[in-house]
VEXDREN-2710 file (C-alpha; in Angstrom, 1 decimal):
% VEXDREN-2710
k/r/px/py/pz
1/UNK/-28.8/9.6/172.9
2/UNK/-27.1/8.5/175.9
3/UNK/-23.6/9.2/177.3
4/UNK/-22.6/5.8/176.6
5/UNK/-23.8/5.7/173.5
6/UNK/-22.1/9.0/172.9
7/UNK/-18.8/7.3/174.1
8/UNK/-19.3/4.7/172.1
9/UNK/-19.9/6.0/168.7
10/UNK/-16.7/8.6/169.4
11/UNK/-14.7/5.2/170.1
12/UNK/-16.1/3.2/167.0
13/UNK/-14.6/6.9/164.9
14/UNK/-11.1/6.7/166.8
15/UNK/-10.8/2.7/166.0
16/UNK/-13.2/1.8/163.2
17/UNK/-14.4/-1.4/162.4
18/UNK/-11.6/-3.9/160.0
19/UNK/-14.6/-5.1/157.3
20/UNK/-14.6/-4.9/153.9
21/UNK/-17.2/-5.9/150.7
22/UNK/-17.5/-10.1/150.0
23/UNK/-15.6/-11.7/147.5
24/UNK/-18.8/-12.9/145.8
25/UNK/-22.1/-11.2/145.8
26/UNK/-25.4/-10.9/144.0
27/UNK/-27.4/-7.3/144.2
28/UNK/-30.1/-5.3/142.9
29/UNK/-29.8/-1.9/143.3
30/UNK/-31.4/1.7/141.5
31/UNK/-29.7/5.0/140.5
32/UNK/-31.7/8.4/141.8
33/UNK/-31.0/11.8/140.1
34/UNK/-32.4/13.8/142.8
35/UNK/-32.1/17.1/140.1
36/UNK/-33.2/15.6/137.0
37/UNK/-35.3/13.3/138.5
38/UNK/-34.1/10.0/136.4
39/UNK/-33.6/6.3/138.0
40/UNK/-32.2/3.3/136.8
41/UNK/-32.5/0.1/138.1
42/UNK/-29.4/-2.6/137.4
43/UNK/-27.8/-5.6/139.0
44/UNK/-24.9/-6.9/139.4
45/UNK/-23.1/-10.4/139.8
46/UNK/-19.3/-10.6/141.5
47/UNK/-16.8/-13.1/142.1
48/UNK/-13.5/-12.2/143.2
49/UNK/-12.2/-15.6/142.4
50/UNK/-13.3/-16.1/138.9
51/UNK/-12.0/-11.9/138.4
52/UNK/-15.5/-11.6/136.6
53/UNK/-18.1/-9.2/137.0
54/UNK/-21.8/-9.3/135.3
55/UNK/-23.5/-5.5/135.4
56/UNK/-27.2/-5.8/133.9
57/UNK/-29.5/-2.2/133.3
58/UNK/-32.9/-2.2/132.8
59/UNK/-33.8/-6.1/133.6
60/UNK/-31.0/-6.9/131.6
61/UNK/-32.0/-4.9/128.5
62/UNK/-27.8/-4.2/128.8
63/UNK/-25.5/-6.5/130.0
64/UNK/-22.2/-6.0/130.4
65/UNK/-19.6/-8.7/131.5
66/UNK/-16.0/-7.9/133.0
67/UNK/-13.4/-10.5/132.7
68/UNK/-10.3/-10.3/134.6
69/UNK/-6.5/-11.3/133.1
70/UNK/-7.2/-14.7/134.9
71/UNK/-9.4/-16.0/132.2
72/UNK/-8.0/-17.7/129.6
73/UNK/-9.7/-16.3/127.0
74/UNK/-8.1/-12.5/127.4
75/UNK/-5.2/-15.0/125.9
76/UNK/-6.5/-14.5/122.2
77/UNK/-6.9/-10.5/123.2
78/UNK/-3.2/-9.7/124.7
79/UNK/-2.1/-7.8/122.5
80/UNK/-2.7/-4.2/124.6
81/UNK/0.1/-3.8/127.0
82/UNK/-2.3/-1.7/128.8
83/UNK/-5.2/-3.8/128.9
84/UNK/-6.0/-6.0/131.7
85/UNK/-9.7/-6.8/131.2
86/UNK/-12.3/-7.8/128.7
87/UNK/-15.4/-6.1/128.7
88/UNK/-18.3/-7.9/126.7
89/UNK/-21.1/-5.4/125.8
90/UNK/-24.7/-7.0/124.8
91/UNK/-26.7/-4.1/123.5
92/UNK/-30.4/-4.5/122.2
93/UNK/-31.0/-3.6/118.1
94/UNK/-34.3/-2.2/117.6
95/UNK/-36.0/-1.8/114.0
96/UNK/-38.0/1.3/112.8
97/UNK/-41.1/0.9/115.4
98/UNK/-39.0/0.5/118.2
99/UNK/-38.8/-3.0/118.8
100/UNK/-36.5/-5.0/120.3
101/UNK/-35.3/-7.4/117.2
102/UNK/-32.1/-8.6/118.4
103/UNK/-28.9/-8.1/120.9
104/UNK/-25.7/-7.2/119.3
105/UNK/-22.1/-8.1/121.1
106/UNK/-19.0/-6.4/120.9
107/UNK/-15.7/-7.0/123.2
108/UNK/-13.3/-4.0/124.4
109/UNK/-9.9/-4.3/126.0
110/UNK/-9.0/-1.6/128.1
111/UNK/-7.4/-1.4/131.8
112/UNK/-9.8/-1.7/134.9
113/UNK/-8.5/-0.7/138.2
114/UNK/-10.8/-3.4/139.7
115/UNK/-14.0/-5.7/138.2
116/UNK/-15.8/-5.2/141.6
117/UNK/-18.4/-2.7/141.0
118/UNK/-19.0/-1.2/144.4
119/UNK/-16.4/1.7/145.9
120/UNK/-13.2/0.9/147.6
121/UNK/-13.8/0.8/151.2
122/UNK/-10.3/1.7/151.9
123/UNK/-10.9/5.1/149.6
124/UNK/-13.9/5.8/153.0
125/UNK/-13.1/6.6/156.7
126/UNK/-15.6/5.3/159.4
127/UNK/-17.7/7.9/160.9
128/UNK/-19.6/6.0/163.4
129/UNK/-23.0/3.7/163.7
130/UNK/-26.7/5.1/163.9
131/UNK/-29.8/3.1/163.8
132/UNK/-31.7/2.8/160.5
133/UNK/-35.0/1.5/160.3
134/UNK/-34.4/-0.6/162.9
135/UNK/-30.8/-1.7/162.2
136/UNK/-27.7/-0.8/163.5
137/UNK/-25.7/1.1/160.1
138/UNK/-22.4/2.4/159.8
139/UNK/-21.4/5.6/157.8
140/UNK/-18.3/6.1/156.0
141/UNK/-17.3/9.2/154.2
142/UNK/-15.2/9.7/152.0
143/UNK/-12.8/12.9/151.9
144/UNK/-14.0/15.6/150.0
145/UNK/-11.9/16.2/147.0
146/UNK/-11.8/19.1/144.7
147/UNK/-11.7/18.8/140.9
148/UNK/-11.1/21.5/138.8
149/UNK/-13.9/24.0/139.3
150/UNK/-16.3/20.9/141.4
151/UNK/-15.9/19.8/144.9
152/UNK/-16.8/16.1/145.4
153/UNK/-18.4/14.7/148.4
154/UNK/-19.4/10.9/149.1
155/UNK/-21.1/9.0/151.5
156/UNK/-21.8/4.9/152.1
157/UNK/-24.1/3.6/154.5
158/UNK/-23.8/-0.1/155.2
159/UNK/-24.5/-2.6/158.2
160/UNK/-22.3/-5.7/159.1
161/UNK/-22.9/-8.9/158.9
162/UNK/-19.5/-11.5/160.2
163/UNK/-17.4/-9.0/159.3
164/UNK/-18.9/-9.0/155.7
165/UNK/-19.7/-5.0/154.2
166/UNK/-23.6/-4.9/152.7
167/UNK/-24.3/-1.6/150.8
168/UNK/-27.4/-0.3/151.6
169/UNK/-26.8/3.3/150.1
170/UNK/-24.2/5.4/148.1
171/UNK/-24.6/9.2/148.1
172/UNK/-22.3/11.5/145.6
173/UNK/-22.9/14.8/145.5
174/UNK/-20.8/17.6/143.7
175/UNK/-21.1/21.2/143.8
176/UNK/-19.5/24.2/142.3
177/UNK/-16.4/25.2/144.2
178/UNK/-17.3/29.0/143.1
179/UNK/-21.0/29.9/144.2
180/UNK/-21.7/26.3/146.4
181/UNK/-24.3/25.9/143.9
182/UNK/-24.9/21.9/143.2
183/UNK/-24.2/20.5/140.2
184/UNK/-24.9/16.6/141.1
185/UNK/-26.8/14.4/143.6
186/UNK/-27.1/10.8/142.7
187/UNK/-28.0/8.3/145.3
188/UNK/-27.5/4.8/144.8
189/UNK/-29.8/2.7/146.7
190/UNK/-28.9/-1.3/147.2
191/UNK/-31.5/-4.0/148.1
192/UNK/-31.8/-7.8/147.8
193/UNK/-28.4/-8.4/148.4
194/UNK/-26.9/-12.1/148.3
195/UNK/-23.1/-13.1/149.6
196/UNK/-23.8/-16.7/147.4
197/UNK/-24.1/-16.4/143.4
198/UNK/-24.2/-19.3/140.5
199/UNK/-21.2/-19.5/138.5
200/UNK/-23.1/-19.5/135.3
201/UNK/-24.8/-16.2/135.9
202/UNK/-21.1/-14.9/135.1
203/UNK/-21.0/-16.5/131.6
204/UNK/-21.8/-15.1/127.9
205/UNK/-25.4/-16.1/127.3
206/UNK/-24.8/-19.2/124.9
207/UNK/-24.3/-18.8/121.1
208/UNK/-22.9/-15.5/122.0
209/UNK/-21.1/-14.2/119.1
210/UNK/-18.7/-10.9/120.3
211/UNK/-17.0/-8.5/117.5
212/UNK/-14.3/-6.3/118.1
213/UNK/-15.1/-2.7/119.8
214/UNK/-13.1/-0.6/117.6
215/UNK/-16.1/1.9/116.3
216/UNK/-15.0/5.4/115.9
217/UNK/-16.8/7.8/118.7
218/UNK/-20.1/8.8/117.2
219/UNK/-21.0/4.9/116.2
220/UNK/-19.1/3.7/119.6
221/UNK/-21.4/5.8/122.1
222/UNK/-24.8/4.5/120.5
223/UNK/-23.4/1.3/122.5
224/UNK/-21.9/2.8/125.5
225/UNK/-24.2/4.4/129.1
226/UNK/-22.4/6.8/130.9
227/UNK/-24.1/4.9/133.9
228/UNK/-21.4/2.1/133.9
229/UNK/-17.8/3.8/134.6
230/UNK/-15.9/1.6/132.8
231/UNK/-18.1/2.8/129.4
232/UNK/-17.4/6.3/130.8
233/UNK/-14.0/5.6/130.1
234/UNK/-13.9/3.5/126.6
235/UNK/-16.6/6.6/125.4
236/UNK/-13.3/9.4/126.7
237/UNK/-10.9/7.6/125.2
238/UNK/-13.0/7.6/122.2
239/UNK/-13.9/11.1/122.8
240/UNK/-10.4/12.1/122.8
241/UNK/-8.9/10.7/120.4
242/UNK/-11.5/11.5/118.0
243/UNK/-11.2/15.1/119.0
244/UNK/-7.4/15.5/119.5
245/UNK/-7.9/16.4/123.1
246/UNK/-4.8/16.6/125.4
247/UNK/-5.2/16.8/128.9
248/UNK/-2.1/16.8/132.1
249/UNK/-3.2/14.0/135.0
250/UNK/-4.7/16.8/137.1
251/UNK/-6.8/18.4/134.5
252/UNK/-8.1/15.0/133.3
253/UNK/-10.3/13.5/136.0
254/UNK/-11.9/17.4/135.3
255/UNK/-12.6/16.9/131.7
256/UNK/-14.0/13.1/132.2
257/UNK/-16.6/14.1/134.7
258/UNK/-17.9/17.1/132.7
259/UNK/-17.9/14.6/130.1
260/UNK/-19.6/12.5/131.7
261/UNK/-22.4/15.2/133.1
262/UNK/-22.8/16.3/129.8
263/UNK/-23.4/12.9/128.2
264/UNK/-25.8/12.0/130.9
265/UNK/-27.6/15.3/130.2
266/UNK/-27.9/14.4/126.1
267/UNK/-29.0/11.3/127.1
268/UNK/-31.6/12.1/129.6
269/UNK/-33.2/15.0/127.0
270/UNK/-32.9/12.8/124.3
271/UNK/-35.0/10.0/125.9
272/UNK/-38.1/12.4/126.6
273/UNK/-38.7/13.0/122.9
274/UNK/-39.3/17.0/122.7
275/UNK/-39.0/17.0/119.2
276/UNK/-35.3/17.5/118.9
277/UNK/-32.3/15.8/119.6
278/UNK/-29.2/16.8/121.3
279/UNK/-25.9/15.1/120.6
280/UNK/-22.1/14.3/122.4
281/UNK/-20.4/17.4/120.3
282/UNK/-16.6/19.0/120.4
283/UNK/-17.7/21.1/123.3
284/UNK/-18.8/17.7/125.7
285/UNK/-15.7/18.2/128.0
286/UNK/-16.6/22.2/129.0
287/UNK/-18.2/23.7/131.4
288/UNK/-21.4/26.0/130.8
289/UNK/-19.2/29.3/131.7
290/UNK/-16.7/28.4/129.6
291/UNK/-19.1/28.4/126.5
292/UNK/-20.0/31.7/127.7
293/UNK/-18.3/33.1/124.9
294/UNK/-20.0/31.6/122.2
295/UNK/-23.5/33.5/123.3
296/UNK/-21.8/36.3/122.1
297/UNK/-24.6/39.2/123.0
298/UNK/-22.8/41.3/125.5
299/UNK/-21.3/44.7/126.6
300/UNK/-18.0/45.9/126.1
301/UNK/-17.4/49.0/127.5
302/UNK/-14.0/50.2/127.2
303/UNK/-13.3/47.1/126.7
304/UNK/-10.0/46.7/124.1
305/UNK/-11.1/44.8/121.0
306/UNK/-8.3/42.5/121.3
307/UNK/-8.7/40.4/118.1
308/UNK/-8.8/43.2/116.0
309/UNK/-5.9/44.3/114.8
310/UNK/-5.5/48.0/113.5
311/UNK/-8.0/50.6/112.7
312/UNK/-11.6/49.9/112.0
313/UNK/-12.4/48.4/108.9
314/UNK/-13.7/51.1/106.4
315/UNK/-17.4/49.6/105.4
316/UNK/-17.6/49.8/101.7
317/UNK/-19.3/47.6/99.2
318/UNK/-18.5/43.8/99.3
319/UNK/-16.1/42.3/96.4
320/UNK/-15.6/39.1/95.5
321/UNK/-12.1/37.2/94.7
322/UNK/-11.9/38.8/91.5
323/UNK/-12.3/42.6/93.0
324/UNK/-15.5/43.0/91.9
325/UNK/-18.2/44.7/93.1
326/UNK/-20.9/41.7/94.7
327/UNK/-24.3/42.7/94.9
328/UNK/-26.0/42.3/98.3
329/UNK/-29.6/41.7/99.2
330/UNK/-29.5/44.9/101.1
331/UNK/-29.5/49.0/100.9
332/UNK/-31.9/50.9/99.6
333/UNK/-32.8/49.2/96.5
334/UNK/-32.7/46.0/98.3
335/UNK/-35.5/43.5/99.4
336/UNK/-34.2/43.6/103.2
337/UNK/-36.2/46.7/104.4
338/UNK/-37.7/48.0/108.0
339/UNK/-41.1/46.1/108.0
340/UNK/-43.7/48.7/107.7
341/UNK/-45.8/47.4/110.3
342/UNK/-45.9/48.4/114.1
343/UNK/-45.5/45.8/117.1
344/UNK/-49.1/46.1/117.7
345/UNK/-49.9/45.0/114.3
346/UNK/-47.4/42.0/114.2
347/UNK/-49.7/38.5/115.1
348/UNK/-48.9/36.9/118.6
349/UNK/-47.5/33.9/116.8
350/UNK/-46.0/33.2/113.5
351/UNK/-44.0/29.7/112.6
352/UNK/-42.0/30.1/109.6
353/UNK/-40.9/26.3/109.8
354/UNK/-44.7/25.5/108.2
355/UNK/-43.9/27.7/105.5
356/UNK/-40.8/25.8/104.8
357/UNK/-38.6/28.9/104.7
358/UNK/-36.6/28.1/108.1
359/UNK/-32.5/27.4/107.0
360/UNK/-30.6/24.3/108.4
361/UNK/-28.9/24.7/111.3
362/UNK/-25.3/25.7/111.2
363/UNK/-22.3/25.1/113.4
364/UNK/-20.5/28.4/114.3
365/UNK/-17.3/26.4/115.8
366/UNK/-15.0/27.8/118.7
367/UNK/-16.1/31.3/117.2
368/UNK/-18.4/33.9/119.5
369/UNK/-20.1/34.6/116.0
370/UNK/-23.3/33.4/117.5
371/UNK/-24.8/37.2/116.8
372/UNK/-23.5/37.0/112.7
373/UNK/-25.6/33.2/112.6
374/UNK/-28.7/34.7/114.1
375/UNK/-28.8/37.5/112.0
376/UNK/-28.1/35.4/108.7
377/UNK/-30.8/33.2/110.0
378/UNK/-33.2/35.7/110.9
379/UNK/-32.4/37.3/106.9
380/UNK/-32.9/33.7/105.4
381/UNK/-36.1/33.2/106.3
382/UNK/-37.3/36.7/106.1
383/UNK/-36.0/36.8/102.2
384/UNK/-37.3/32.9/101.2
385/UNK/-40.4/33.9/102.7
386/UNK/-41.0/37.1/100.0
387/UNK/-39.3/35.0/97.1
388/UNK/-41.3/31.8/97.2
389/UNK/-39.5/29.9/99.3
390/UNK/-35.9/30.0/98.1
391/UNK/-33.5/29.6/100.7
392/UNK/-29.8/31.6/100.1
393/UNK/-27.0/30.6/102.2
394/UNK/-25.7/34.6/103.2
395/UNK/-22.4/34.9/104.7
396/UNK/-21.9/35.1/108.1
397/UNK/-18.5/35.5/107.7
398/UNK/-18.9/38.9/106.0
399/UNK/-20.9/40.3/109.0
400/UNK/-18.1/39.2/111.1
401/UNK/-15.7/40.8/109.0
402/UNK/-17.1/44.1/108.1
403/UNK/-19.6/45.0/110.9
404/UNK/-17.0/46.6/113.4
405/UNK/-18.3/49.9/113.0
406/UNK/-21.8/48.5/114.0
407/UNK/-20.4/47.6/117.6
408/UNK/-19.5/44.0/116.4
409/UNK/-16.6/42.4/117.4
410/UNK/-16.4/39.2/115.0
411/UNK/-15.6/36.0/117.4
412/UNK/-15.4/38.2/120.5
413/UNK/-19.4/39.1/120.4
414/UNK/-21.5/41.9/119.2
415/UNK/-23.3/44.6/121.4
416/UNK/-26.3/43.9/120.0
417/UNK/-28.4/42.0/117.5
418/UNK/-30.3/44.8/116.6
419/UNK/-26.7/47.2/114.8
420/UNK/-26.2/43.9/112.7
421/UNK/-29.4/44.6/110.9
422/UNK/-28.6/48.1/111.2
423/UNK/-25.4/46.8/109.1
424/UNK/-27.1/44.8/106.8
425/UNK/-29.9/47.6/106.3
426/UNK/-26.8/50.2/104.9
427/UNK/-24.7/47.7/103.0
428/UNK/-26.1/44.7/102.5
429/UNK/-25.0/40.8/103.2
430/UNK/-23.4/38.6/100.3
431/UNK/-24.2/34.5/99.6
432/UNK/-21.8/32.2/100.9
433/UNK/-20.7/31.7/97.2
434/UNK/-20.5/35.5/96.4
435/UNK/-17.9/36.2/99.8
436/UNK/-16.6/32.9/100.7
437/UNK/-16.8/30.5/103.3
438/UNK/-17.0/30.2/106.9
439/UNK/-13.7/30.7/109.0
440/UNK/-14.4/30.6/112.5
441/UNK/-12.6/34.0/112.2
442/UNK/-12.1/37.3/111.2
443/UNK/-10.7/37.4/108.0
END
């Protein structure tokens, strides 16, 4: 590079050039998770003047169309002080084999802080120009902003034409303000790009007939992609309100982009059919370490036992509501014994779900009682497999009330699995219907 150039490009940082994005363009562009590997192709269709935006994924498989206060038909919707734009959302209906037998529409009202799709230029500072496969580029970078425990950084490379902005790549990446490690790195690559668009690629496809978008959050999100932001909001909102979630203005932008990361992450496993399904659950808007608690294996030390209050619990025999004695599937007399074989004996694999003798799965809440379901579990399918096949519900809740001797600390965790069935060996383990149910805590 030469001094000149050198000069130049540390001018072009000092002034920067006054451009900004068309009022009316046409572009194709694709999506790149560089860490999961995904990409999605979509278009989009702008017009400043009509305030209407067309967004199209997968060769239009999804469509959805932005209309701006300025169209006459958000006349019929105003009844949201809050909302300032329509957003039609055509979504394909497919039958049991997986084909495509119809589109469905629906129309939301929310508030958009703009129907262009690309970033604000103002929200970027110049950089400087390099050359790019042969054409003079500029790079603007936005300032790195931090967001709860993630720090953001973007980047947009574009070239000039007449003082017009053309994309040619948008680079996010976010990493974890604690180690550095990354969490995201989506590049958004933009090609075939047109400054002159038909007015009628903007409309509703004819004989469209739109109903109101007031699902409830599970049936909402079958319609929503957490690739287009403003369904990144309606599925929050949602999300929220469905949830009772309450968040201050700082801790919000936090709790939308985990929840989005999360969502995208459901998505992407659920689309490579391994045989289970994951789904958008009370725990979308945290972060992996603050589930941490709910694998609740650990070591405590001298650790206080904070939510146990009093001296340990003397470990007698289980009673029901009446003060009775219950009888537990355990103790001497009981059919949950040491098995009598040795590790070398025990075959390499065993699958108990071809037996039919594997319970359903159960949902252990905001409780670290994850050691109490695994044991129960484990117990279920140990005593349907001697008895024929029929499944018991045992309590979990009585492990995590009575197994504190056993180095279990009900929703705080448990030491290890193995003292539970040490427990359960010595005393036993009730039915749901013998002890009670489930309380996410100790009782």
């Amino acid at each position: 590079m030469t001094v000149h150039s050198l000069m130049l490009r540390s001018y072009d940082v000092c002034k920067g050039p006054i451009i900004d994005f068309a009022d009316e363009y046409y572009f194709e562009a694709e999506e790149i998770n560089l860490i999961s590997g995904v990409v999605k192709p979509f278009q989009v269709w702008y017009s400043a003047e009509q305030n209407k935006t067309r967004v199209d994924l997968y060769d239009g498989t999804v469509s959805r169309y932005y209309y701006g206060i300025g169209d006459e038909s958000y006349a019929e919707y105003n009844g949201d002080d809050e909302a300032d734009t329509l957003i039609y959302m055509i979504n394909p209906v497919y039958n049991e084999e997986l084909e495509n037998v119809s589109e469905t529409c629906n129309v939301d009202k929310d508030k958009v802080d703009d129907v262009e799709f690309l970033p604000r230029l103002s929200d970027f500072k110049y950089q400087g120009s390099y050359v790019l496969n042969g054409r003079d580029v500029q790079e603007w970078v936005k300032p790195s902003r931090n967001s709860g425990a993630q720090k953001f950084d973007e980047e947009l490379v574009l070239y000039e034409d007449d003082g017009i902005a053309i994309p040619i790549r948008h680079t996010i990446k976010k990493f974890s303000r604690r180690d550095g490690s990354p969490k995201a790195h989506i590049v958004i690559n933009y090609y075939n790009y047109n400054k002159n668009i038909s007015i009628e690629d903007l409309e509703l496809p004819k004989g469209a007939e739109c109903d109101t978008f007031d699902y409830d959050f599970h049936k909402a999100i079958k319609f929503l992609h957490p690739t287009i932001p403003s369904d990144v909001e309606s599925a929050f909102k949602k999300y929220k309100k469905h949830h009772n979630r309450k968040y201050n203005d700082e801790e919000h932008e936090t709790r939308r982009d985990i929840f989005k990361a999360n969502w995208e992450f459901v998505n992407e496993h659920n689309s490579k059919s391994l045989g289970y399904v994951l789904e958008v659950n009370k725990f979308a808007d945290k972060r992996d370490d603050e589930l941490s608690y709910l694998t609740g294996i650990r070591s405590f030390g001298d650790e206080p036992i904070k939510s146990h209050k009093g001296p340990k619990r003397p470990i007698k025999t289980h009673k029901g509501s009446d003060g009775s004695p219950i009888k537990t599937r355990g103790g001497p007399d009981g059919p949950i014994k040491r098995s009598p074989y040795t590790e070398e004996e025990l075959p390499e694999n065993f699958d108990l779900r071809i037996l039919g003798v594997v319970s359903p799965v159960k949902d252990q809440s905001h409780c670290g009682s994850c050691w109490a379901f695994a044991a129960a579990a484990t117990l279920e399918g140990a005593i349907a497999y001697s008895n024929g096949g029929r499944i018991l519900d045992l309590s979990e809740q009585s492990l995590i009330d009575c197994a504190w001797d056993y180095d279990c600390r009900g929703c705080q965790g448990s030491a290890a699995i193995n003292t539970v069935f040490e427990f359960v060996e010595n005393y036993g383990i009730p039915t749901d219907d013998e002890y009670g149910p489930y309380l996410e805590e100790v009782n």
